[in-house]
C-alpha positions as CSV (number, residue, x, y, z in Angstrom):
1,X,114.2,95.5,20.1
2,X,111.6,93.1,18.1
3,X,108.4,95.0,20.0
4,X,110.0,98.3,19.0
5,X,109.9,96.7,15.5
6,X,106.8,95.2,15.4
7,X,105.1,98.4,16.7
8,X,106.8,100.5,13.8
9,X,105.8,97.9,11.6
10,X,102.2,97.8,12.4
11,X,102.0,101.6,13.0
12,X,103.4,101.4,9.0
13,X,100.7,99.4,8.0
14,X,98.0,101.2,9.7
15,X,99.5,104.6,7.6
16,X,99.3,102.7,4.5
17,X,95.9,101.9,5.0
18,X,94.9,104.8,6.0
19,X,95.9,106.2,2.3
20,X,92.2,104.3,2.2
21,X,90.8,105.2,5.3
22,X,90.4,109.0,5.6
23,X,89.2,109.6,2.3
24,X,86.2,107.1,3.4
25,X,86.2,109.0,6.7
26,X,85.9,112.6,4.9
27,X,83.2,111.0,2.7
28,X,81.5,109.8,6.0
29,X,81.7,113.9,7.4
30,X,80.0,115.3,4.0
31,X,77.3,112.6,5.2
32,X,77.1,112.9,9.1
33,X,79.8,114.6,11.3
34,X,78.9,112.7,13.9
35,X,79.0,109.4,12.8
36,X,82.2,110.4,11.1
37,X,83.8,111.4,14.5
38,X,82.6,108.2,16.4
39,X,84.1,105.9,13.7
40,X,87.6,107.8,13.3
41,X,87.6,107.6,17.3
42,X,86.8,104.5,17.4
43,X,89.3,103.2,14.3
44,X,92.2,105.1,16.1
45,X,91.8,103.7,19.6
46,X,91.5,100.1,18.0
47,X,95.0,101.1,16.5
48,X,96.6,102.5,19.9
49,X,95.5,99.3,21.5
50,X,97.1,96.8,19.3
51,X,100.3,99.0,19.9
52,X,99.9,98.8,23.4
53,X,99.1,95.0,23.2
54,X,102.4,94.8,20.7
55,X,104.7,96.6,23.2
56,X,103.9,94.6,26.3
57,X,101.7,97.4,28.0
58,X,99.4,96.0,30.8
59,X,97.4,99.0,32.4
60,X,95.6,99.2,35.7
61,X,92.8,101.9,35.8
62,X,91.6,103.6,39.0
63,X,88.6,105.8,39.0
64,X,86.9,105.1,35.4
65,X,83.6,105.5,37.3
66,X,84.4,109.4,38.0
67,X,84.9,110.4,34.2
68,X,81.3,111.7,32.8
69,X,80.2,110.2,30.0
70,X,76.9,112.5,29.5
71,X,79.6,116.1,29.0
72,X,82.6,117.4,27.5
73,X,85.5,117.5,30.3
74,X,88.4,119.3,30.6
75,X,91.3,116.3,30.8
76,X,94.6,116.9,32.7
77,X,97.2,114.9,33.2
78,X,101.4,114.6,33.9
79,X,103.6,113.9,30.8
80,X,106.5,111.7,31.1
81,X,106.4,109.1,27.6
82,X,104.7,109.4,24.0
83,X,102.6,106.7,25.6
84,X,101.0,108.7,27.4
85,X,98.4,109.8,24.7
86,X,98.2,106.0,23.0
87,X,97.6,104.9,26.6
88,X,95.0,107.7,27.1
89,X,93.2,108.0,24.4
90,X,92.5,104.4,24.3
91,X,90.3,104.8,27.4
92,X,88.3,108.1,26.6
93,X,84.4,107.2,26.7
94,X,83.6,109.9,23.7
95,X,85.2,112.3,21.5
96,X,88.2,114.3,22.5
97,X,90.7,116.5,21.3
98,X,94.7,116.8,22.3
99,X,96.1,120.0,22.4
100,X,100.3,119.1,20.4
101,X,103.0,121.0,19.5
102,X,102.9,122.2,16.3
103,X,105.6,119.9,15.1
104,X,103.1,117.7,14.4
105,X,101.6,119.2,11.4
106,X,104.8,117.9,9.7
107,X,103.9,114.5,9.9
108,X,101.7,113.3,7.2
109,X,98.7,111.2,7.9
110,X,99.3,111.4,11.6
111,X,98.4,115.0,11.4
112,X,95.3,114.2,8.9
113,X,94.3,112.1,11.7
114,X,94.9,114.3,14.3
115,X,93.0,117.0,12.6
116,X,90.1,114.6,11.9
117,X,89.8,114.3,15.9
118,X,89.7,117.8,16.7
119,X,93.2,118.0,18.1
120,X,94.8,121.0,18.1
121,X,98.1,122.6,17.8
122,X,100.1,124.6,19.7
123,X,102.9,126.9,19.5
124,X,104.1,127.3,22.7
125,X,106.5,130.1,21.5
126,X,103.6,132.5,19.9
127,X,101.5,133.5,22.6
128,X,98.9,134.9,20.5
129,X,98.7,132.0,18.6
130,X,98.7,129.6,21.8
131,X,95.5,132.0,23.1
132,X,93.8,131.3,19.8
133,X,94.5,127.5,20.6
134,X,92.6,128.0,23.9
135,X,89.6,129.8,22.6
136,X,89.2,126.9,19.8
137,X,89.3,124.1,23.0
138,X,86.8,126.0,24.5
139,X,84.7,126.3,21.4
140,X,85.2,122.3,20.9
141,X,84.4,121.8,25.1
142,X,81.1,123.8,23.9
143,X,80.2,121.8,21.0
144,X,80.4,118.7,22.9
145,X,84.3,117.5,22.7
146,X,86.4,116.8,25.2
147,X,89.9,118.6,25.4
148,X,93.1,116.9,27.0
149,X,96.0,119.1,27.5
150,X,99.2,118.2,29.5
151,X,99.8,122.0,31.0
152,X,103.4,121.2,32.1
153,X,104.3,122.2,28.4
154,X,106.9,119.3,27.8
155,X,107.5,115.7,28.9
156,X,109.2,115.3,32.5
157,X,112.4,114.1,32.8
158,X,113.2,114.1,36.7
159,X,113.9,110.7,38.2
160,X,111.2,111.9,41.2
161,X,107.9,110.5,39.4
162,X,106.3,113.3,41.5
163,X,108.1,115.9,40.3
164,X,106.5,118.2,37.8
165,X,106.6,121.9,36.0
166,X,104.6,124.0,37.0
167,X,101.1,123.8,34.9
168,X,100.3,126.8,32.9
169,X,97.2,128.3,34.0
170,X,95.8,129.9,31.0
171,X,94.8,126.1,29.9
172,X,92.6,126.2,32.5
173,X,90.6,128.7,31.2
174,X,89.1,126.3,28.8
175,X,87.5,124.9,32.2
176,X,86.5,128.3,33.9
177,X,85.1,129.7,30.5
178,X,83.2,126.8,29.6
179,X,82.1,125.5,32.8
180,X,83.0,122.2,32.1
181,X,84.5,119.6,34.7
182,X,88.5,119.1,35.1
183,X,89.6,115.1,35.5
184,X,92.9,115.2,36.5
185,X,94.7,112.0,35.3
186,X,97.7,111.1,37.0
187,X,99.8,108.6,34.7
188,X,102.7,106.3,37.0
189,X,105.6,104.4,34.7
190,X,104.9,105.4,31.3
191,X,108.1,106.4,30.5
192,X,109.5,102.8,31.4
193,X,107.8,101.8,28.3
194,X,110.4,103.8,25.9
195,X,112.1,106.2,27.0
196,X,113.8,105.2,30.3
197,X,116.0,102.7,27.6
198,X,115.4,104.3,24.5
199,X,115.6,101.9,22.1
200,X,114.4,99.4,23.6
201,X,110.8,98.5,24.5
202,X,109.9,97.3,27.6
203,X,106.6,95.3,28.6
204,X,105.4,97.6,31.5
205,X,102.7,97.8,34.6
206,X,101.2,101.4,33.9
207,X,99.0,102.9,36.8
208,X,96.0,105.3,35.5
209,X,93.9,106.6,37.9
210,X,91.3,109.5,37.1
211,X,90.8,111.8,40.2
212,X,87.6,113.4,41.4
213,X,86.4,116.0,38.6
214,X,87.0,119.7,39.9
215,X,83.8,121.4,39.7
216,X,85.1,125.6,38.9
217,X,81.3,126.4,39.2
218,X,82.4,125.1,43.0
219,X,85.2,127.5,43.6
220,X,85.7,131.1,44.6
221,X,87.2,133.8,41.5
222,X,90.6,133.3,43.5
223,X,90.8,129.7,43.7
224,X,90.1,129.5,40.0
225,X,92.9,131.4,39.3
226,X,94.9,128.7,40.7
227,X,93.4,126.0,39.1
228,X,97.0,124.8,38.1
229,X,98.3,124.2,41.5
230,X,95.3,122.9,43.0
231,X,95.2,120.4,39.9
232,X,98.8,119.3,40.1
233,X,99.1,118.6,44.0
234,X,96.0,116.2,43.1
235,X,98.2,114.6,40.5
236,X,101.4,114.9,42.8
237,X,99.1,113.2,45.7
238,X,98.2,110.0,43.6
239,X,101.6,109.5,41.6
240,X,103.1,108.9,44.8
241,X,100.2,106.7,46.4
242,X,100.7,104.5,43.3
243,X,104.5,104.6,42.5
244,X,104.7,101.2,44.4
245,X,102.4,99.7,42.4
């Protein structure tokens, strides 16, 4: 219970400060965008990591060396724990956007930083709106940010670390309209972290390991068009390679 308290506590302070922060960030933007974006990335994955560090996190990565640097990629991984994005984001090499739920936007601060990073919002329940969503990702993809979306649509809850939703196919699109790669991420024992014994906090081996980027230049009209099943067995494959570990 004191990590859980010492994470909220720090995550406190880091909102409080940021009462400072993003109106020196938004000051930074009216200067250069771009340096603006680097430093807000760069301020927010400092904060993730002293969270992880605080809750007893210790990650192993597998496949860094396949995630461009040099592009905007399409980002998919399984969903199991909140962690999942402070574990993620903490790695990504340059800028990149999460697509959330809309519930979000509630939560001041948070959602000013959110917005800051080019994450966007969906409603899964409007599908207009959600097809708006993916035409802004693949505007972002095109203007040089990187989009990571978790397609299953909700956190998985099945004992069988394997076991998955189906992914929804139109986020693919941002991929097949854009060009851009797809790096699956396949994410093992993140939810033992919180929410396995919610309260509680528990320090915790994670497993990341980025697959080998799907080229959709590569593939035939019809294997595009099941981008989401190609994608998740991938996932499936190395969730249960590293289960053990």
């Amino acid at each position: 219970m004191i990590r859980l308290i010492v994470c909220v506590v720090s995550v406190g302070l880091f909102f409080l400060v940021s009462l400072v922060l993003l109106p020196i960030e938004w000051l930074f933007g009216k200067i250069s965008p771009k340096t603006r974006d680097i430093h807000a990335l760069r301020i927010v994955q400092w904060m993730f990591r002293v969270v992880l560090f605080f809750s007893g996190t210790k990650i192993t990565v597998i496949g860094k060396e396949r995630v461009p640097k040099d592009q905007a990629v399409l980002y998919i991984g399984n969903h199991r724990s909140i962690f999942d994005v402070v574990i993620t984001y903490s790695m990504v090499p340059g800028l990149t956007g999460y697509v959330a739920k809309t519930e979000l936007l509630r939560i001041p601060i948070l959602s000013s930083w959110m917005k800051l990073l080019h994450c966007l919002f969906l409603d899964r329940k409007d599908i207009r709106q959600g097809m708006k969503t993916i035409l802004s990702a693949i505007e972002l993809v095109r203007n040089g940010v990187s989009i990571f979306i978790y397609p299953e649509g909700t956190r998985g809850k099945s004992e069988n670390v394997s076991e998955m939703l189906e992914f929804h196919e139109g986020s693919f699109r941002i991929s097949t309209k854009t060009g851009c790669l797809i790096v699956p991420v396949a994410i093992n024992h993140s939810s033992a972290i919180l929410e396995d014994h919610f309260p509680r906090l528990k320090p915790t081996h994670v497993i990341v390991e980025y697959c080998e980027p799907i080229d959709p230049g590569k593939l035939t009209k019809e294997e595009q068009k099941r981008l989401g099943v190609k994608t998740r067995l991938m996932i499936q494959e190395k969730l249960l390679a590293n289960e053990a570990g």
